[in-house]
Every structure is written in structure tokens, then in C-alpha cells.
PDB file of N, CA, C and O in Angstrom:
ATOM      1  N   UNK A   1      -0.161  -6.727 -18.582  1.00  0.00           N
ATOM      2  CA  UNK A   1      -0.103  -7.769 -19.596  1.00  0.00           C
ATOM      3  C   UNK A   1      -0.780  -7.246 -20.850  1.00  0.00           C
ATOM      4  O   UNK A   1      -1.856  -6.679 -20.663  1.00  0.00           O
ATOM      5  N   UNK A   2      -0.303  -7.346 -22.185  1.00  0.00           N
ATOM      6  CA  UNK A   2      -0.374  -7.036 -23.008  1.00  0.00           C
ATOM      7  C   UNK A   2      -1.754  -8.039 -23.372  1.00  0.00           C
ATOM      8  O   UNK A   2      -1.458  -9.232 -23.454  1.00  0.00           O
ATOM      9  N   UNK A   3      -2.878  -7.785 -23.547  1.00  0.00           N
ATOM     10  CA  UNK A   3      -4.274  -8.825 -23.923  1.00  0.00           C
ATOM     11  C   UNK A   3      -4.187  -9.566 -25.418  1.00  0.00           C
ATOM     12  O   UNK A   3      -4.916 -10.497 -25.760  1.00  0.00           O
ATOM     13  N   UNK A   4      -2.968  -8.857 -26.376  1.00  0.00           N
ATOM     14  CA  UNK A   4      -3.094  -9.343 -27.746  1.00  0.00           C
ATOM     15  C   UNK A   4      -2.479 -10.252 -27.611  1.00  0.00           C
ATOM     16  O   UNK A   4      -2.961 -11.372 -27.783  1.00  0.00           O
ATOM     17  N   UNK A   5      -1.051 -10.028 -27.216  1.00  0.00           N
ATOM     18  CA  UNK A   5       0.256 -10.983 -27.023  1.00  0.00           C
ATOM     19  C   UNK A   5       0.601 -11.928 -25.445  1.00  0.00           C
ATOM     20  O   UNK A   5       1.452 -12.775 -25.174  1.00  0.00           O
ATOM     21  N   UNK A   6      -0.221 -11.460 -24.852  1.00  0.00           N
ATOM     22  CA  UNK A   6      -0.025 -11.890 -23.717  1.00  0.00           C
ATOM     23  C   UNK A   6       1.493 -11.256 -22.659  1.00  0.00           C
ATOM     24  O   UNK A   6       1.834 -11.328 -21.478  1.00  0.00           O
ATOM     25  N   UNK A   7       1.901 -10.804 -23.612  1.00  0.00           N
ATOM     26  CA  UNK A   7       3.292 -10.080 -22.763  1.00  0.00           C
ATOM     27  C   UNK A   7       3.476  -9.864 -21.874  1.00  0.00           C
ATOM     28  O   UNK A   7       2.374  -9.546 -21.426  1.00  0.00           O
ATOM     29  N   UNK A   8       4.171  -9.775 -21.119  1.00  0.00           N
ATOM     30  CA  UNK A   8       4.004  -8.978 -19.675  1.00  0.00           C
ATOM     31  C   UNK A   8       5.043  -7.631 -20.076  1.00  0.00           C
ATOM     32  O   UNK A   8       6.227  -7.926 -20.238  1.00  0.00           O
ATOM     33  N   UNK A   9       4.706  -6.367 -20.221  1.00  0.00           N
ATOM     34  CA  UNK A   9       5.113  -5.188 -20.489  1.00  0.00           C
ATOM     35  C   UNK A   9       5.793  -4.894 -18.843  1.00  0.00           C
ATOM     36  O   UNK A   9       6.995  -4.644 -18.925  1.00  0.00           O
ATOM     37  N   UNK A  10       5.376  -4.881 -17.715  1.00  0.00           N
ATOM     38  CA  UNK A  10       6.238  -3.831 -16.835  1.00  0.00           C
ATOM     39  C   UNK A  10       5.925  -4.943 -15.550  1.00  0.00           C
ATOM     40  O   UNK A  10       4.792  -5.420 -15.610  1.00  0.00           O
ATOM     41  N   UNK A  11       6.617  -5.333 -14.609  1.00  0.00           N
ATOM     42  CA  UNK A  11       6.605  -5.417 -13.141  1.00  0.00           C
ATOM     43  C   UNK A  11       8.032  -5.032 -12.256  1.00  0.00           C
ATOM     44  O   UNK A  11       9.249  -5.099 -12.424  1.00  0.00           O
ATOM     45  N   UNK A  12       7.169  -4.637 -11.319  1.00  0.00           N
ATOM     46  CA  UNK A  12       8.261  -3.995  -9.852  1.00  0.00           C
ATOM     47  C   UNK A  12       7.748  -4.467  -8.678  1.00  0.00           C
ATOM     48  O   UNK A  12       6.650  -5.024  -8.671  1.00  0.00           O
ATOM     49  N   UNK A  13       8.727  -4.244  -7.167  1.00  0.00           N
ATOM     50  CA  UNK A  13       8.332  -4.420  -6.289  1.00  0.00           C
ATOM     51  C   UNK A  13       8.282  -3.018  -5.651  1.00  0.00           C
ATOM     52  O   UNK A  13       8.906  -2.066  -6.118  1.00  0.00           O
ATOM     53  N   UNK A  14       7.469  -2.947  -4.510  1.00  0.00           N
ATOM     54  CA  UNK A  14       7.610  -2.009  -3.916  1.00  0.00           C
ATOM     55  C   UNK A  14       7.526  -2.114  -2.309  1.00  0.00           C
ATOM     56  O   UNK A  14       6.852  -2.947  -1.701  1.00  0.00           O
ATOM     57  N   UNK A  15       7.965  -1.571  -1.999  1.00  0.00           N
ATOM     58  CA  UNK A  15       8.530  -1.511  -0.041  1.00  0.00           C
ATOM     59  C   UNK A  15       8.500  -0.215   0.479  1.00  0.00           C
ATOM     60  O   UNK A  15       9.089   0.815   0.151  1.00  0.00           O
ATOM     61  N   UNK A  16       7.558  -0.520   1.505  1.00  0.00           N
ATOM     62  CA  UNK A  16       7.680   0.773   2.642  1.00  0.00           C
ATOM     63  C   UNK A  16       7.620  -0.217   3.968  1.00  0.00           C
ATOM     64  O   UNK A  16       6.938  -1.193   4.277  1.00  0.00           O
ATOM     65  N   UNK A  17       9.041   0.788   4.801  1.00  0.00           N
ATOM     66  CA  UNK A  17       9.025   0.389   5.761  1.00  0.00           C
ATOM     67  C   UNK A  17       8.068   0.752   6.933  1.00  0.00           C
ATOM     68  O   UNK A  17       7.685   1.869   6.586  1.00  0.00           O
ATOM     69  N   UNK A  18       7.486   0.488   8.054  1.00  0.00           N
ATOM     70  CA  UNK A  18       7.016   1.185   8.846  1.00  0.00           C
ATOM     71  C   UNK A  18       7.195   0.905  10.433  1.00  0.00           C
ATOM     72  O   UNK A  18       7.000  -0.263  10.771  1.00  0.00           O
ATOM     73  N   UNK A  19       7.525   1.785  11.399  1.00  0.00           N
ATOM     74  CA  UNK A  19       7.804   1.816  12.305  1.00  0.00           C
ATOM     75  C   UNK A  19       7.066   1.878  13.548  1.00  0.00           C
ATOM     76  O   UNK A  19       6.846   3.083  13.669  1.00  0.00           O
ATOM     77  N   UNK A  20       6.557   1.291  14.537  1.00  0.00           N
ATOM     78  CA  UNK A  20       5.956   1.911  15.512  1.00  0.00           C
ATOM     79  C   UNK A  20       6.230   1.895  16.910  1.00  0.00           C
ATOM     80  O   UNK A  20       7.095   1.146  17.365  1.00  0.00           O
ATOM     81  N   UNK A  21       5.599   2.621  17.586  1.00  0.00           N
ATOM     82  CA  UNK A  21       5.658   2.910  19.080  1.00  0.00           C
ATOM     83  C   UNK A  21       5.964   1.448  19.784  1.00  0.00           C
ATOM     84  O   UNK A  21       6.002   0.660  18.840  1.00  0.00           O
ATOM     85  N   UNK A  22       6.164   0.836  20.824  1.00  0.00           N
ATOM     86  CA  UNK A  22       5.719  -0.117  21.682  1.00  0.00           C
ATOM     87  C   UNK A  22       4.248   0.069  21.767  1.00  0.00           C
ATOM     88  O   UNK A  22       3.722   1.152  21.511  1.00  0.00           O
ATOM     89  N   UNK A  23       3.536  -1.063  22.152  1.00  0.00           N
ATOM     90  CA  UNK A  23       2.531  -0.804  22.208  1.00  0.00           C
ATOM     91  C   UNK A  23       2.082  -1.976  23.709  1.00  0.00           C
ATOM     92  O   UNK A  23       2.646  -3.056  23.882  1.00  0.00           O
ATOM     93  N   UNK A  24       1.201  -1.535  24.443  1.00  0.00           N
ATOM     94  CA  UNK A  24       1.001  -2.391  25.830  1.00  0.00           C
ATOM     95  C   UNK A  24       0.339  -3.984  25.832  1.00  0.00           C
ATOM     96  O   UNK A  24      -0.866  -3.782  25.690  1.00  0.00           O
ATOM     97  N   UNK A  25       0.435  -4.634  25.873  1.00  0.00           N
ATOM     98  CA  UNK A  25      -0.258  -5.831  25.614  1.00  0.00           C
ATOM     99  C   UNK A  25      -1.609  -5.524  25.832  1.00  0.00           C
ATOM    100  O   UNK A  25      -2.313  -6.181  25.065  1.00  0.00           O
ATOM    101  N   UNK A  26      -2.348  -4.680  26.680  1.00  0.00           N
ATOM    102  CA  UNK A  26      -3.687  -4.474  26.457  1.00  0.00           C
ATOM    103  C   UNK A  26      -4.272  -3.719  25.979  1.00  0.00           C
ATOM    104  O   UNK A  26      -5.493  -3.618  26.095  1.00  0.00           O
ATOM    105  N   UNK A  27      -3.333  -2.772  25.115  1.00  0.00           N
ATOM    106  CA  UNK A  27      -3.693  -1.797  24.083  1.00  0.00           C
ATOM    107  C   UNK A  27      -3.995  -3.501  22.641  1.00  0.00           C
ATOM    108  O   UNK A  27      -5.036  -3.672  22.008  1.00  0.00           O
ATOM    109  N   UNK A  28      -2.967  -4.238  22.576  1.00  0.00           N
ATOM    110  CA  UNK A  28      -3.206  -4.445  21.448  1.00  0.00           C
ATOM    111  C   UNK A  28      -4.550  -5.359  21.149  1.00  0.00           C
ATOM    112  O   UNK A  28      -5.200  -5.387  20.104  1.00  0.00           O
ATOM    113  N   UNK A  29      -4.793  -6.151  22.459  1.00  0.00           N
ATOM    114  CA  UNK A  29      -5.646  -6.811  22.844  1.00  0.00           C
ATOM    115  C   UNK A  29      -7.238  -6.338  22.679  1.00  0.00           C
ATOM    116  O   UNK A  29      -8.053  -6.984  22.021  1.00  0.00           O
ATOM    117  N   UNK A  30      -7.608  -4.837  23.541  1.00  0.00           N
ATOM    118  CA  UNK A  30      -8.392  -4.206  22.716  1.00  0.00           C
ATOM    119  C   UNK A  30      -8.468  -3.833  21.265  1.00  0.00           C
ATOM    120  O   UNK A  30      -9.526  -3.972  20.652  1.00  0.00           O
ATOM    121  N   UNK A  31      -7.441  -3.390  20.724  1.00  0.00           N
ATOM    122  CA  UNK A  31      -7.757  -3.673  19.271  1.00  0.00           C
ATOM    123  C   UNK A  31      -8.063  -4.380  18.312  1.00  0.00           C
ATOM    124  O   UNK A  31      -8.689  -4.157  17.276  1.00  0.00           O
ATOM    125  N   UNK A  32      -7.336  -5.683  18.930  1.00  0.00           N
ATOM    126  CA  UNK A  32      -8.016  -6.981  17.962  1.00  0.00           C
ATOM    127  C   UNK A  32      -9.641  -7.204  18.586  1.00  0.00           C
ATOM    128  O   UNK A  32     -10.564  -7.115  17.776  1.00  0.00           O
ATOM    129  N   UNK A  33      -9.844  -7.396  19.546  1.00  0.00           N
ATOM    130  CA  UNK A  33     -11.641  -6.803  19.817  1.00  0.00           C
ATOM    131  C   UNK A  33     -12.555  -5.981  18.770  1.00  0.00           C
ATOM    132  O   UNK A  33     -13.709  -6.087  18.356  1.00  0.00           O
ATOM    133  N   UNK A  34     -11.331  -4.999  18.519  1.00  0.00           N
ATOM    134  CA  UNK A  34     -12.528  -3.909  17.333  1.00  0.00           C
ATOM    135  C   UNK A  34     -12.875  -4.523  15.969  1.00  0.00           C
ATOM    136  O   UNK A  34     -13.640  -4.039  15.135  1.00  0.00           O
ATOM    137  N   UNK A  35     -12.154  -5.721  15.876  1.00  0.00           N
ATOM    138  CA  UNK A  35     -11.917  -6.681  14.406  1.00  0.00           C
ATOM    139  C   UNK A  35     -11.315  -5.968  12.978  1.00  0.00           C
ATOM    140  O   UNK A  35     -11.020  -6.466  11.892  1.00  0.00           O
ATOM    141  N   UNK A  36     -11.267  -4.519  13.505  1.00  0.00           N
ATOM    142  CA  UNK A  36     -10.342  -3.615  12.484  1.00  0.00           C
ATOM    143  C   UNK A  36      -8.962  -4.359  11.847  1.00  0.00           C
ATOM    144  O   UNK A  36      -9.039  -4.325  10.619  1.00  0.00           O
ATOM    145  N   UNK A  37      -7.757  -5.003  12.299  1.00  0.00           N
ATOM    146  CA  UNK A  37      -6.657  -5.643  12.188  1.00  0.00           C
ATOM    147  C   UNK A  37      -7.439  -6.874  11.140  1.00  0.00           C
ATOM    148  O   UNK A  37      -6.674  -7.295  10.272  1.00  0.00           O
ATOM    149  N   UNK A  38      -8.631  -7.390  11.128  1.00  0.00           N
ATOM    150  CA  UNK A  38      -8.905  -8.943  10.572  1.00  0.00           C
ATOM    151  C   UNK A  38      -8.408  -9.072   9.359  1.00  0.00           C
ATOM    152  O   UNK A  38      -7.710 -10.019   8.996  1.00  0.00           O
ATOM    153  N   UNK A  39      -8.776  -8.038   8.613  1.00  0.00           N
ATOM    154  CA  UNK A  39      -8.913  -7.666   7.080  1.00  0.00           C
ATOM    155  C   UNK A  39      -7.699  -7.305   6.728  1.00  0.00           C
ATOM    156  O   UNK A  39      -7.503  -7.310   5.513  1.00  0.00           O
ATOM    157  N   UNK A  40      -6.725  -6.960   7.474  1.00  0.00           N
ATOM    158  CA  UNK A  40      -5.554  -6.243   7.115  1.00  0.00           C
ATOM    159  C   UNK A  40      -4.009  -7.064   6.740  1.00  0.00           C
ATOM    160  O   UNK A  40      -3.557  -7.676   7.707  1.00  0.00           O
ATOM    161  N   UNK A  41      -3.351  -7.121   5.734  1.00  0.00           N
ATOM    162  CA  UNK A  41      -2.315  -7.487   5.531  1.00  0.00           C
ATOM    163  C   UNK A  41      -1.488  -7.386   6.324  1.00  0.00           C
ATOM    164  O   UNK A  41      -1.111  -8.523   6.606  1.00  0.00           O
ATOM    165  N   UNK A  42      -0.946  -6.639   6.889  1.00  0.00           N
ATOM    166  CA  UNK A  42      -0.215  -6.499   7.990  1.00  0.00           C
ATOM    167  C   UNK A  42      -0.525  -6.853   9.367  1.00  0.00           C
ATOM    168  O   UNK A  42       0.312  -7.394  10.090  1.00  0.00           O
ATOM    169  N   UNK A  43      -1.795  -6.540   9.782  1.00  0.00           N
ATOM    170  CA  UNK A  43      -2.509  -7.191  10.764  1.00  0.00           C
ATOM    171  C   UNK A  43      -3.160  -5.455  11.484  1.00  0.00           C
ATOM    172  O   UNK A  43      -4.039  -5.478  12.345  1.00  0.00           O
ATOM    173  N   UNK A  44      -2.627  -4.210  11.018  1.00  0.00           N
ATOM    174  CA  UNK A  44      -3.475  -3.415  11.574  1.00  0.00           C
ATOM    175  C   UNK A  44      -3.491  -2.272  10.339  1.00  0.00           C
ATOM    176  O   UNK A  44      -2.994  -2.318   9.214  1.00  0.00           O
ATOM    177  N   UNK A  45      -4.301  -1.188  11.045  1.00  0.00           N
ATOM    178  CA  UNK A  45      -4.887  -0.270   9.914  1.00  0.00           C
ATOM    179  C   UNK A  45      -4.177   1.465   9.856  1.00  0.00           C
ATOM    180  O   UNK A  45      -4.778   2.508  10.112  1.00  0.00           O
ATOM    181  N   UNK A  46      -3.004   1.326   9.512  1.00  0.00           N
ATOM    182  CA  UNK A  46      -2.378   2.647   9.475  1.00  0.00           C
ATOM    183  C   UNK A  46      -3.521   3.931   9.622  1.00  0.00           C
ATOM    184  O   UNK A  46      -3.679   4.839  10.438  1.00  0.00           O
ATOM    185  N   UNK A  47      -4.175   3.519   8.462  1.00  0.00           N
ATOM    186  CA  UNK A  47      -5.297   5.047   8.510  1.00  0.00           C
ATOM    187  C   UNK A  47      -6.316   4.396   9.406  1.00  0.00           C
ATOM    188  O   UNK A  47      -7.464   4.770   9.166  1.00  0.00           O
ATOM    189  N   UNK A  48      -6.194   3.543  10.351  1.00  0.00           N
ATOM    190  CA  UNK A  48      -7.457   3.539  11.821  1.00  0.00           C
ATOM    191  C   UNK A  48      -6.524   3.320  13.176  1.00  0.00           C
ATOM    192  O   UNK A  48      -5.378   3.763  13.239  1.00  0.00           O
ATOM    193  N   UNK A  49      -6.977   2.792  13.946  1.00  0.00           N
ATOM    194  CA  UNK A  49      -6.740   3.209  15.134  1.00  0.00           C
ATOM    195  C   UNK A  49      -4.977   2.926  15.512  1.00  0.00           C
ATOM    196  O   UNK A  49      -4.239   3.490  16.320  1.00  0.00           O
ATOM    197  N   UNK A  50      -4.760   1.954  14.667  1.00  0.00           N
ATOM    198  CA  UNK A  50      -3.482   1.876  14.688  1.00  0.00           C
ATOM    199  C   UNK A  50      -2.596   3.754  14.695  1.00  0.00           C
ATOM    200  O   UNK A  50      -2.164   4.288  15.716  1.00  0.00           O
ATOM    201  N   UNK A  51      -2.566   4.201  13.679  1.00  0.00           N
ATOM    202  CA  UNK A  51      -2.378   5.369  13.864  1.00  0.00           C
ATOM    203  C   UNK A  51      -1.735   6.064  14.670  1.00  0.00           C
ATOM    204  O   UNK A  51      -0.592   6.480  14.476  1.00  0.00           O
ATOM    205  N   UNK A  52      -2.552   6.293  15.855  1.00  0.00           N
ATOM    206  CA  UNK A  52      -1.465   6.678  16.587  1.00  0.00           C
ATOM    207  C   UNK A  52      -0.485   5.931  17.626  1.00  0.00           C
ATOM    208  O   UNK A  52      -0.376   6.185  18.826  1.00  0.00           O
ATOM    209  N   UNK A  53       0.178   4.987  16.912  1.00  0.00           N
ATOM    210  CA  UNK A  53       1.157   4.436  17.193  1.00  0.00           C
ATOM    211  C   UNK A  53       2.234   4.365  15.995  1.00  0.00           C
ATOM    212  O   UNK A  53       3.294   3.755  16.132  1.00  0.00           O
ATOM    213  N   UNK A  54       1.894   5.007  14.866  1.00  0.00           N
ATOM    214  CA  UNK A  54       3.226   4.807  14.115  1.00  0.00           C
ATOM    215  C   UNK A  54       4.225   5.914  14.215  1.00  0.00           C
ATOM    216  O   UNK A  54       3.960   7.099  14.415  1.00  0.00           O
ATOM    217  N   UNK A  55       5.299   5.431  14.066  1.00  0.00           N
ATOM    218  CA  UNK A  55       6.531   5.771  14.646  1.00  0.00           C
ATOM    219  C   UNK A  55       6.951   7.129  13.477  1.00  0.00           C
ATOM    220  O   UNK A  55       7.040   8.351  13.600  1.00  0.00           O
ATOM    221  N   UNK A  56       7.171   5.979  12.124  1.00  0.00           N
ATOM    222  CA  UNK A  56       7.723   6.852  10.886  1.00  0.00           C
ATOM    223  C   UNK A  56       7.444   5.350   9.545  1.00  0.00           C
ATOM    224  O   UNK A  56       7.184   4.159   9.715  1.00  0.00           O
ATOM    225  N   UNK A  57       7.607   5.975   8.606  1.00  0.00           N
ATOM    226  CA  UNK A  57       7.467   5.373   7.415  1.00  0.00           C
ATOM    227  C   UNK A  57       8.237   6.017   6.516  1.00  0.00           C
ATOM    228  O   UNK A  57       8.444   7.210   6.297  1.00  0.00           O
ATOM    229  N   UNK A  58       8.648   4.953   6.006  1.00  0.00           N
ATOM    230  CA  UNK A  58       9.830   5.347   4.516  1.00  0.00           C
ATOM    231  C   UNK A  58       9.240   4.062   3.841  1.00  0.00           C
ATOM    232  O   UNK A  58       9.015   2.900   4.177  1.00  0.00           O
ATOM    233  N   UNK A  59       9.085   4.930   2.600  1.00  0.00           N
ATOM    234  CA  UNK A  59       8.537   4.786   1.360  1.00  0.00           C
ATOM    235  C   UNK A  59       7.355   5.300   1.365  1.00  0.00           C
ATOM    236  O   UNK A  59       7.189   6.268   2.107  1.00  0.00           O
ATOM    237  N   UNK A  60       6.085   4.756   0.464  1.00  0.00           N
ATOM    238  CA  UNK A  60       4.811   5.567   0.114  1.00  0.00           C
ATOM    239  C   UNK A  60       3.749   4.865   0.681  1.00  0.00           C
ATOM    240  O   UNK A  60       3.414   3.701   0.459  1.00  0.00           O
ATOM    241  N   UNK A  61       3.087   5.955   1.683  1.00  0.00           N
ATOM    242  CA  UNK A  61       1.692   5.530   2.259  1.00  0.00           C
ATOM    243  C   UNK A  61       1.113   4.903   1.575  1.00  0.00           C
ATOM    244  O   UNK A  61       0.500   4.177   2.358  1.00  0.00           O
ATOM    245  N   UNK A  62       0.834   4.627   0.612  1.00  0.00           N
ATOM    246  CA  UNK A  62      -0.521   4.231  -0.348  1.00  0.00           C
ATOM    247  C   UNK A  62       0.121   2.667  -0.715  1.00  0.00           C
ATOM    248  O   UNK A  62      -0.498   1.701  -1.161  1.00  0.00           O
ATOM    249  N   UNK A  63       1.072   2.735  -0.488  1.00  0.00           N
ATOM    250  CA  UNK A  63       1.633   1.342  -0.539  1.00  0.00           C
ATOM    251  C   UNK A  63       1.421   0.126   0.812  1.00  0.00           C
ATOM    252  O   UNK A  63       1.407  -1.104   0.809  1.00  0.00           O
ATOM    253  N   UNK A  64       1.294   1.016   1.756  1.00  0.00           N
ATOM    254  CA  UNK A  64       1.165   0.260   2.941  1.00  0.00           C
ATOM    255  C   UNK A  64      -0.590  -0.143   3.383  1.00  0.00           C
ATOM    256  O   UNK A  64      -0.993  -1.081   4.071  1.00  0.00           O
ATOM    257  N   UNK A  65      -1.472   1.083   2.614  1.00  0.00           N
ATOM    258  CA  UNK A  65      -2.714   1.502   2.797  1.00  0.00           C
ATOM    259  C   UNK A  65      -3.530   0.216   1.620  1.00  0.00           C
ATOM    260  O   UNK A  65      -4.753   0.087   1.565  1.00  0.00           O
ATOM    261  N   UNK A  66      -2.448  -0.700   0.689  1.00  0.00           N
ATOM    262  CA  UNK A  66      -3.104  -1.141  -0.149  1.00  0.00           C
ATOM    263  C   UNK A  66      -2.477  -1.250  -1.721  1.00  0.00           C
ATOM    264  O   UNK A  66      -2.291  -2.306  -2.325  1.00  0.00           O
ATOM    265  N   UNK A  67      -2.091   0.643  -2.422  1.00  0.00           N
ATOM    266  CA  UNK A  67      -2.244   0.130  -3.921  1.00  0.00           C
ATOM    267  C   UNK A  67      -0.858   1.201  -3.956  1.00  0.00           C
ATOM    268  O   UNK A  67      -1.098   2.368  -3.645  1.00  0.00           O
ATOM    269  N   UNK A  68       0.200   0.939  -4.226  1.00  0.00           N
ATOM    270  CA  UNK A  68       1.227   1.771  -4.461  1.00  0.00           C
ATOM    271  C   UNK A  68       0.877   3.083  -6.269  1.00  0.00           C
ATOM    272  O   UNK A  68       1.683   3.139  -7.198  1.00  0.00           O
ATOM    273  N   UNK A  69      -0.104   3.676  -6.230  1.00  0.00           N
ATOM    274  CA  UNK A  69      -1.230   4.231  -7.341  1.00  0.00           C
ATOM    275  C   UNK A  69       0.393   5.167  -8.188  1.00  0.00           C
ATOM    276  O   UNK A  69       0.808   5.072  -9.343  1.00  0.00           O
ATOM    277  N   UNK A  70       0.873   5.909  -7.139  1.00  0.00           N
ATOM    278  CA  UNK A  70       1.712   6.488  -8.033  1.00  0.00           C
ATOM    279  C   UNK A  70       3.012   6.164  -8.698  1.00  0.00           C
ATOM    280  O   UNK A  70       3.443   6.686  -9.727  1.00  0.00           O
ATOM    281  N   UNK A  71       3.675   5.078  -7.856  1.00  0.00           N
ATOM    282  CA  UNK A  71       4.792   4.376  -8.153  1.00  0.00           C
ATOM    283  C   UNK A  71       4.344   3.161  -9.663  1.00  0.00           C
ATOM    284  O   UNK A  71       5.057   2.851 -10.617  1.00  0.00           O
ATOM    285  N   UNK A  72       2.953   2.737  -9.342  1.00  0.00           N
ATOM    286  CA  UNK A  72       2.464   2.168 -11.284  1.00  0.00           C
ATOM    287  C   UNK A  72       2.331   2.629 -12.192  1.00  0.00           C
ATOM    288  O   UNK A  72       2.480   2.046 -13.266  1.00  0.00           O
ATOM    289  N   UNK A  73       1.884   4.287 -12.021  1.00  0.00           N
ATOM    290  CA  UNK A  73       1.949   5.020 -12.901  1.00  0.00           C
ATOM    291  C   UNK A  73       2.855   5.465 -13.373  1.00  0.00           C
ATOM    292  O   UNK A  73       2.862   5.699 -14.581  1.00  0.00           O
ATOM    293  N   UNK A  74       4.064   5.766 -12.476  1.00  0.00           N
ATOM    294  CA  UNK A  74       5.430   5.989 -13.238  1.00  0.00           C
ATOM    295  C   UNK A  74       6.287   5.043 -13.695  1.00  0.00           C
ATOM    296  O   UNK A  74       7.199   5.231 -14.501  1.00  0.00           O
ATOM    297  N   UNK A  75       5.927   3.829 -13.069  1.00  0.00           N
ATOM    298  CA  UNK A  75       6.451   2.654 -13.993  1.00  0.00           C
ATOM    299  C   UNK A  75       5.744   2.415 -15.013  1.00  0.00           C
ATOM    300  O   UNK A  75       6.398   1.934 -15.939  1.00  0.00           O
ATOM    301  N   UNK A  76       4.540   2.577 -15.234  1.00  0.00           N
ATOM    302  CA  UNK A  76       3.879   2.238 -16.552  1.00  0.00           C
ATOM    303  C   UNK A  76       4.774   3.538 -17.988  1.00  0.00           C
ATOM    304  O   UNK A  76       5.172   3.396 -19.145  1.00  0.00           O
ATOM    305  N   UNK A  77       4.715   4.597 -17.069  1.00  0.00           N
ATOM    306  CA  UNK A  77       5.218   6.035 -18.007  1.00  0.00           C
ATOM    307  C   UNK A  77       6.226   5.136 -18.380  1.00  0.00           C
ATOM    308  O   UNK A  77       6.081   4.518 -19.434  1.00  0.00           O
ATOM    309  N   UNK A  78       6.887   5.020 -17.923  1.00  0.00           N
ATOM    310  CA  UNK A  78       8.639   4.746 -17.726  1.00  0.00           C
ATOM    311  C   UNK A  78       8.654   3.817 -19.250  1.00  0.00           C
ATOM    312  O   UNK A  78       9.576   3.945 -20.056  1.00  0.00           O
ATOM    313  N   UNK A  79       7.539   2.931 -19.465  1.00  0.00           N
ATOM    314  CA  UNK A  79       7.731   2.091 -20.126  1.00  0.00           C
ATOM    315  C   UNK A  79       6.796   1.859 -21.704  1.00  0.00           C
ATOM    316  O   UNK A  79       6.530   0.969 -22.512  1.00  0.00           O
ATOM    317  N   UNK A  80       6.492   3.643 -21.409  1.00  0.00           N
ATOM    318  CA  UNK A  80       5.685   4.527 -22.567  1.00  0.00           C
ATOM    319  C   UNK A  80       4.502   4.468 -22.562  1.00  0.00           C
ATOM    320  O   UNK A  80       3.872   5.127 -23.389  1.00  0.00           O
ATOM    321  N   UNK A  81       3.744   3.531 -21.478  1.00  0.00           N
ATOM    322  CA  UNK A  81       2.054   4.049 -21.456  1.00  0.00           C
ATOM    323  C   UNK A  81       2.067   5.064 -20.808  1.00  0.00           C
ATOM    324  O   UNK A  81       3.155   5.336 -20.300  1.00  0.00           O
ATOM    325  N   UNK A  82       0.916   6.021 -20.559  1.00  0.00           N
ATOM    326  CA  UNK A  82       0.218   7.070 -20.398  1.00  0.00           C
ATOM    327  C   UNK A  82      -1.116   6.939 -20.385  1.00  0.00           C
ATOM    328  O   UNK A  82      -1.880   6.996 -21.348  1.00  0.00           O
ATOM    329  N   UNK A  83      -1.432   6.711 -18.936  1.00  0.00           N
ATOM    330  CA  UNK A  83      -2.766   6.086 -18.755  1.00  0.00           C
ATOM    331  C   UNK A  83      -3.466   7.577 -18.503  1.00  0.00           C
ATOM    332  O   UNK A  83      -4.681   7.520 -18.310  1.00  0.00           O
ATOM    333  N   UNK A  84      -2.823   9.004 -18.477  1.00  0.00           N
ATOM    334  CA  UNK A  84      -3.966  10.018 -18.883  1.00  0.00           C
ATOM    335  C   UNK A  84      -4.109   9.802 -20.251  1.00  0.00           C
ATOM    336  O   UNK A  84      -5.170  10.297 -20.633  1.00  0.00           O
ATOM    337  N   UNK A  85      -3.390   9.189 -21.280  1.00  0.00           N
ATOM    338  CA  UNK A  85      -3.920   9.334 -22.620  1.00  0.00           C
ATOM    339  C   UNK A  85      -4.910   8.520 -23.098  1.00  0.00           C
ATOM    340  O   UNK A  85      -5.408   8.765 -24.197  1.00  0.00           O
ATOM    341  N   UNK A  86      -5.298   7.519 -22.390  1.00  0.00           N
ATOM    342  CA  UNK A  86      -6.331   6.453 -22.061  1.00  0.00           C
ATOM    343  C   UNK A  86      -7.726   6.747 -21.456  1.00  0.00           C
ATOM    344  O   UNK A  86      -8.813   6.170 -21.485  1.00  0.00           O
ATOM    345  N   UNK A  87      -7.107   8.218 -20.730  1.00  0.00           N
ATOM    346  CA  UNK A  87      -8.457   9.010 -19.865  1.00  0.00           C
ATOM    347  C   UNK A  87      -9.320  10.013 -21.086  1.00  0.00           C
ATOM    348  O   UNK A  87     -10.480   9.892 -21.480  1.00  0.00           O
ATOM    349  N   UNK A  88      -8.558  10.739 -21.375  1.00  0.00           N
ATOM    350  CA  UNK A  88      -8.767  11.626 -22.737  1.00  0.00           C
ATOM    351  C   UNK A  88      -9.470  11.159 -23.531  1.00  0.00           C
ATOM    352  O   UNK A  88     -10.301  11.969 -23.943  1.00  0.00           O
ATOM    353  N   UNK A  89      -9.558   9.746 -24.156  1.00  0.00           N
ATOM    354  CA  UNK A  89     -10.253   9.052 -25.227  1.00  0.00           C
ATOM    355  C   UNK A  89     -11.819   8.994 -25.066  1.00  0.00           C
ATOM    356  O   UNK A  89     -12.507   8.429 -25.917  1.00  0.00           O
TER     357      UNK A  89
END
């Protein structure tokens, strides 16, 4: 959002799919125990124990982990900011 004009300059969505193993009813059961899943949008933690149960993912980790960092930055480019030129200053 533009702070002078209020504009809204750029929005997108973004999607990653993700896939996983079966998992045993008392695998998942212990995990909600660890309270790791509480906090989580999805309900578990790709980069924790979840882990090794994912299958495959299409689209971008960092999207599923929370902040899609590189897909804003190229939409911001896209739409002529340059938030290294913002770093530089």
C-alpha cells in the first residue's frame, strides 16, 4: 500500500501443494502431544517432526513454512519496486 495515496500497488496469491506419507493414527496422536502442530496453519511443521512424512511439494517451501519472501519480491520488481534499492540507501 502506497502510505501517501493509500493505493494498493501489487497483490497475488500463492499456492504450494504438499503431499504426504499415510501416517498411523498413533504416530499422529503422539505428535499432537509435542504441541508442535498448535501454532501451525496447517496443523503441522514441515521443517519439524512432520518432515519425515512429506511426500513432495510443488510450489515454494517458504510459502508453506510461512512467508512466500521470493515470490514478493518478484512481484514487487514486476511492478518497479526494488527493495535492494531501499537496502542501499
Amino acid at each position: 500500500v502506497d502510505a501517501r495515496t493509500g493505493e494498493t500497488l501489487v497483490h497475488f496469491v500463492d499456492k504450494t501443494e504438499v503431499s504426504m506419507y499415510p501416517m498411523p493414527d498413533a504416530w499422529i496422536h503422539e505428535y499432537i502431544k509435542t504441541g508442535e502442530p498448535m501454532d501451525k496453519a496447517g496443523g503441522y511443521a514441515i521443517q519439524g517432526g512432520c518432515a519425515l512424512w512429506i511426500r513432495g511439494i510443488r510450489g515454494e517451501y517458504a510459502t508453506v513454512v510461512g512467508f512466500p519472501a521470493a515470490r514478493f519480491y518478484q512481484e514487487l520488481r514486476g511492478a518497479g519496486i526494488d527493495l535492494m534499492e531501499f537496502c542501499r540507501q
